[in-house]
C-alpha positions in Angstrom: 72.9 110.3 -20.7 75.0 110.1 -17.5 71.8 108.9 -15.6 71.4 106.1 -18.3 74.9 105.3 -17.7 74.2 104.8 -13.7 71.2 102.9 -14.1 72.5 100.7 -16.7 75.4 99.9 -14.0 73.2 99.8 -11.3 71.5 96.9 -13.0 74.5 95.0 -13.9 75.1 95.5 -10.1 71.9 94.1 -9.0 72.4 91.3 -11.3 75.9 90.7 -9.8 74.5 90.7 -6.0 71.2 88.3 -7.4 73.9 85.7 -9.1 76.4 85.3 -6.9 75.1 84.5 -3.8 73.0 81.9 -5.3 76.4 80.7 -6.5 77.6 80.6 -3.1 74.7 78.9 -1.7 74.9 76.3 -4.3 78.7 75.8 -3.6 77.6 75.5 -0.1 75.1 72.4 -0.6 77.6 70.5 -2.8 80.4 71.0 -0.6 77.9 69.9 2.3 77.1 66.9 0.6 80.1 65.6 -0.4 81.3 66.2 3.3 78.4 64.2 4.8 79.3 61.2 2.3 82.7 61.0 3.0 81.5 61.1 6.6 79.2 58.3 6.6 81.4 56.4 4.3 79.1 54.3 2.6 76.4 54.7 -0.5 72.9 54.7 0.1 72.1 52.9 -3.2 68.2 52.7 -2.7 66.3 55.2 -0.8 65.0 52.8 2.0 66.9 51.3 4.5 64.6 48.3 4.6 62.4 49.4 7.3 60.4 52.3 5.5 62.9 55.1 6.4 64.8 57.2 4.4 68.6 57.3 4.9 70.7 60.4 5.3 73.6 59.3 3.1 71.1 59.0 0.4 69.5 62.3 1.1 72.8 63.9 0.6 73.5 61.5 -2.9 70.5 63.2 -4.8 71.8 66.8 -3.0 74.8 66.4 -4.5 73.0 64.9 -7.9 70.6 67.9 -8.1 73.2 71.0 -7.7 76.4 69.6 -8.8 77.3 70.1 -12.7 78.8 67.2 -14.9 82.2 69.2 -14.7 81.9 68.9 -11.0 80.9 65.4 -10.5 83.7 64.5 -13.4 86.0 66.0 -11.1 85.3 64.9 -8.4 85.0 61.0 -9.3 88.7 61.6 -10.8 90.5 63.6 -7.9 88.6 63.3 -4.2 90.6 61.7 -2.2 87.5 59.3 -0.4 86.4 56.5 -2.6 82.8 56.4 -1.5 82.9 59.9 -2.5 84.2 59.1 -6.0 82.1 56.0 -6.1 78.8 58.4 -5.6 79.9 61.5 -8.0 80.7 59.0 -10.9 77.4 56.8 -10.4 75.5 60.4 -11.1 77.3 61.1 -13.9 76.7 57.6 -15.6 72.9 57.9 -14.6 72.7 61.5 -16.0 74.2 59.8 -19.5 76.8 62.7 -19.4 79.2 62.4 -22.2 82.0 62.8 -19.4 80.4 59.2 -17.9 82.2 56.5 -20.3 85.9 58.0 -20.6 85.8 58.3 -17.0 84.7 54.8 -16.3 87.5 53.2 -18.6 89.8 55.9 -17.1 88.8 54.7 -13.6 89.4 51.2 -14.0 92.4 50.9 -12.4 90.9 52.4 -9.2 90.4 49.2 -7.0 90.2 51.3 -3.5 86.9 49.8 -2.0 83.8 50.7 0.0 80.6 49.9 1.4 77.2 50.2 -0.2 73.8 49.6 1.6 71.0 47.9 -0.4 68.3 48.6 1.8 69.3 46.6 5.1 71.9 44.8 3.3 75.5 46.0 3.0 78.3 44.5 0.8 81.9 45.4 -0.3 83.2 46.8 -3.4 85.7 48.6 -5.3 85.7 51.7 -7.4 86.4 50.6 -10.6 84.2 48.0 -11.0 81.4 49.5 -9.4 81.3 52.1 -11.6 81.8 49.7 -14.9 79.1 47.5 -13.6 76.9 51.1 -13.2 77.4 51.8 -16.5 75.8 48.3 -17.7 73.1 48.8 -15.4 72.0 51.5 -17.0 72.9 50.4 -20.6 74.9 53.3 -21.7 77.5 51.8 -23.5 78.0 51.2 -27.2 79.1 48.5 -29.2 82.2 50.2 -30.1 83.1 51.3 -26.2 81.8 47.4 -25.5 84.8 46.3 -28.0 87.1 48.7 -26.3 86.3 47.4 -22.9 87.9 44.0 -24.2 90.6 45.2 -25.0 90.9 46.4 -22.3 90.6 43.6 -19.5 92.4 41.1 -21.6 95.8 43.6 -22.3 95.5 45.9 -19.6 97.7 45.1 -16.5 96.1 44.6 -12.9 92.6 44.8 -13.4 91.6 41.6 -11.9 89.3 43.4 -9.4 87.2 43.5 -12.3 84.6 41.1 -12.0 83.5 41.6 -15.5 86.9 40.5 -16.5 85.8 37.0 -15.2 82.8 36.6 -16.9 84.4 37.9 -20.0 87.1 35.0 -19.7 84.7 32.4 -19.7 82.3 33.6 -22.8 85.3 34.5 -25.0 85.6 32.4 -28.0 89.1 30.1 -28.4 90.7 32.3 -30.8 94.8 32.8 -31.4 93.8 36.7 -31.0 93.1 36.2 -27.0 95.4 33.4 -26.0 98.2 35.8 -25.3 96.3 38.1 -23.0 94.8 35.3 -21.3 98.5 34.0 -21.0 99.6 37.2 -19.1 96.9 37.7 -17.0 97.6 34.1 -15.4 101.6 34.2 -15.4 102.1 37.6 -14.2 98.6 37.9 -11.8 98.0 34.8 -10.9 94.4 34.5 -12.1 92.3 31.4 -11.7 90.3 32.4 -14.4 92.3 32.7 -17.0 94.0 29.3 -16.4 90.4 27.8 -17.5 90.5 30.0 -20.0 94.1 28.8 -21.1 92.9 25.4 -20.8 89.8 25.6 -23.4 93.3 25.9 -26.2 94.7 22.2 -25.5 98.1 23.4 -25.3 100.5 20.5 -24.3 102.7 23.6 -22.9 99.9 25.3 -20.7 99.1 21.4 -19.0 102.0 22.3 -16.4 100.4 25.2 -14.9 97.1 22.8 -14.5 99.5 20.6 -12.5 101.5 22.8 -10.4 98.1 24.0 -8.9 96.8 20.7 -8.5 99.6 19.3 -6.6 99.1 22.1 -4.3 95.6 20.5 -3.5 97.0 18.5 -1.1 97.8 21.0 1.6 95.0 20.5 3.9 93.3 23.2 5.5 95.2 23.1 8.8 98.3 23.4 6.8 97.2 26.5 5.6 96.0 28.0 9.0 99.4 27.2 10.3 101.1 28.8 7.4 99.0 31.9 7.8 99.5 32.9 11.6 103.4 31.8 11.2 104.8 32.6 7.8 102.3 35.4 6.0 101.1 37.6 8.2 100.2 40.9 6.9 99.3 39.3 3.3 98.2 36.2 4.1 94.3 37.0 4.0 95.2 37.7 -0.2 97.7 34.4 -0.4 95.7 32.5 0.8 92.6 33.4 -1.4 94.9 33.4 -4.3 95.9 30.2 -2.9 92.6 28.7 -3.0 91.2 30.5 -6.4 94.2 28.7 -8.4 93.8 25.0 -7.0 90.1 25.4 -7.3 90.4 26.7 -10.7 92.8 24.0 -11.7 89.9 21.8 -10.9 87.9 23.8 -13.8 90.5 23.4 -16.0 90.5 19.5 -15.9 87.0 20.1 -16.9 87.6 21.7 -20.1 90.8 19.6 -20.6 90.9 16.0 -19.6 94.6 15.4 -20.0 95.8 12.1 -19.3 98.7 13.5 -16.8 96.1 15.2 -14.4 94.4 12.0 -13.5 97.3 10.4 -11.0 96.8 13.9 -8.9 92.7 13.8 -9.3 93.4 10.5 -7.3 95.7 12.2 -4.7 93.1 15.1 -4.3 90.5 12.4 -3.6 92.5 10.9 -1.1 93.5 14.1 1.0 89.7 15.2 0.9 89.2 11.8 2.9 92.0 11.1 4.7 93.0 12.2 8.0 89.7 13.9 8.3 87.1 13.9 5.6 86.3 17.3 3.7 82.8 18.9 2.8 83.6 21.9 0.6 80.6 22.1 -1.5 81.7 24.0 -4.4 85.3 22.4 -4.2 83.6 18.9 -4.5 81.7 19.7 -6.9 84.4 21.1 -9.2 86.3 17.6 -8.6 83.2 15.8 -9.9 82.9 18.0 -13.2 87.2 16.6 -13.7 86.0 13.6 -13.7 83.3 13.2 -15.3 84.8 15.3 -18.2 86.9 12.2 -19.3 83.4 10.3 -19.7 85.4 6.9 -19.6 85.1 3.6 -17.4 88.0 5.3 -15.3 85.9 8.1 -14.2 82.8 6.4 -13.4 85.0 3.6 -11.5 86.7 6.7 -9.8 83.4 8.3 -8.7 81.7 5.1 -7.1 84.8 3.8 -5.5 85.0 7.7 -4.2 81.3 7.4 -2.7 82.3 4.2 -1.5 85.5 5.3 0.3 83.0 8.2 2.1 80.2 6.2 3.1 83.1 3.7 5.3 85.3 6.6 6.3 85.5 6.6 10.3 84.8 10.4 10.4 81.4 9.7 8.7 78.7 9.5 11.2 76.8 5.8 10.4 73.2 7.5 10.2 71.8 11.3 9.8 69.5 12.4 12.6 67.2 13.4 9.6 67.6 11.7 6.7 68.8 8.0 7.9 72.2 8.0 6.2 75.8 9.3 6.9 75.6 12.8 6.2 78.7 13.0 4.4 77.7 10.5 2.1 74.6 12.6 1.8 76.4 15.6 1.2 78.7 14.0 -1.2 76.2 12.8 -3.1 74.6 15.9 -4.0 77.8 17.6 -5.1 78.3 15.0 -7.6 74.6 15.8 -8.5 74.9 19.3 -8.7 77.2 18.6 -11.1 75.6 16.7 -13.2 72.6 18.9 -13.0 75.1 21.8 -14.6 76.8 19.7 -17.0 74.4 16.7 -17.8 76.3 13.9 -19.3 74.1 10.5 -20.1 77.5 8.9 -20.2 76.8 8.9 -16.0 73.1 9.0 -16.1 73.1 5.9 -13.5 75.0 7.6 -11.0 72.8 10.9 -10.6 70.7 10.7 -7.9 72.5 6.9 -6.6 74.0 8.9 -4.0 72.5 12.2 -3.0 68.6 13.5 -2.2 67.0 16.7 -3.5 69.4 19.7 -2.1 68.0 23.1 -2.2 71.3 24.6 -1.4 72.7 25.8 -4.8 76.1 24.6 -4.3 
């Protein structure tokens, strides 16, 4: 009986030694691999790097992938101080379809730390939060229900205009009472472009100020600006004067979806500081100034958009021919902003003037 006993402990021993150092060994590797990606501080997010090899960082993703559990990775994503780190555990989870993967997305939302990710020879920025969210569309684990509960979320949760999906989500959403007050918020207390188009779509005599305290800000030129920034901003002017530029831009969009009768005096003073000291060729920004005005499809807007093509094509600053295509360029150029326009928004109300002014531009703007 006692040499039962024995052996029966001696194989509980054996089984001890054989488990745990497997346990250790495994520990080992995960803790390797989460070291080596905070170390090279970026995610692999393809296993190329564009010229047939296979990069380190993304050898040590799938390590960690392989040997880490979801209780590992979940707590990892939540409490590792590197964001790539997080970034990479919670990216796992959401491809593994773990249960833990969608209350840690919406718990993570708020994470806007950023990082670098490769795609193959290519490498962008982004931030925790939304990478992850935008993850978990990719691979189309989320519900209708949690889909519901995400807007919800953007529209009355504080601070989460690192988001990008908040920004398609403001332009989609339907002009209902229920949304005007988040929309409201998220433009008075952060300052997003996005949700003064949004605010816009309502026809509020009320919201028709905000539209015109960003469009009078239009007229700063650029130099202004660059003057501002190295004297007066300093440490935060790189995110003033984006913000800067998002709102007057968006107030441009906003015209679009409300063609109010006060903005047009400032549409005309916008016009004017494009052209005059120097002239202006900001794609995208001209082409949001030709979707104002051709959204109050009246004699006034088409009047406004030849005389504006006219103004160009004798401005000093425009050179009298283009080496390649025979013609000032920046009548050229202007030209195919107001036909890009068009082409996004076609109105027959100005079918004569697409294609007066500009040629075939494969540029996109």
């Amino acid at each position: 009986m006692k040499f039962k006993f024995h052996l029966f402990m001696a194989f509980l021993l054996t089984l001890y030694c054989g488990v745990s150092p497997l346990k250790a060994q495994e520990r080992n590797l995960i803790d390797e691999a989460v070291d080596s990606i905070r170390k090279y501080n970026y995610i692999c997010y393809y296993g190329t790097d564009g010229w047939g090899n296979v990069p380190k960082c993304w050898s040590y993703t799938q390590l960690l992938s392989r040997h880490a559990s979801d209780k590992t990775l979940d707590s990892l994503s939540r409490k590792h101080p590197s964001p790539v780190v997080r970034a990479v555990a919670g990216m796992s989870l959401i491809e593994r379809k773990s249960d833990l993967a969608v209350p840690l997305v919406f718990d993570l939302l708020h994470d806007k730390n950023m990082f670098e990710i490769g795609y193959a020879d290519v490498f962008m920025h982004d931030n925790v939060g939304n990478f992850l969210l935008e993850e978990l569309f990719r691979n189309s684990f989320i519900s209708e229900h949690d889909s519901l509960r995400l807007v919800d979320s953007l529209l009355f949760s504080e601070n989460l205009r690192h988001i990008e999906r908040r920004a398609k989500l403001l332009k989609t959403l339907p002009i209902e009472e229920k949304y005007y007050l988040g929309m409201k918020r998220m433009y008075l207390e952060e300052h997003d472009g996005n949700a003064l188009i949004a605010l816009a779509r309502f026809h509020r005599e009320e919201d028709a100020a905000y539209v015109l305290e960003n469009l009078r800000k239009y007229t700063l030129s650029n130099d202004d600006w660059i003057y501002y920034w190295y004297t007066t901003l300093k440490e935060t002017a790189v995110n003033y004067h984006h913000q800067h530029y998002n709102l007057t831009d968006c107030a441009l969009l906003a015209v679009a979806e409300w063609p109010h009768e006060q903005f047009k005096a400032l549409l005309t003073k916008i016009r004017d500081s494009e052209l005059y000291p120097e002239i202006r060729y900001n794609m995208p920004r001209l082409r949001y100034f030709f979707s104002a005005l051709m959204a109050y499809r009246s004699p006034w807007a088409s009047d406004m958009i030849e005389e504006t093509f006219e103004m160009v094509k004798k401005h000093p600053g425009n050179p009298p021919e283009d080496f390649y295509h025979g013609e000032g360029r920046y009548s050229l150029w202007y030209g195919q902003c107001f036909d890009r326009a068009y082409e996004l928004n076609p109105d027959h109300y100005f079918d004569d003037l697409h294609g007066k002014y500009g040629r075939e531009n494969h540029m996109g703007w």
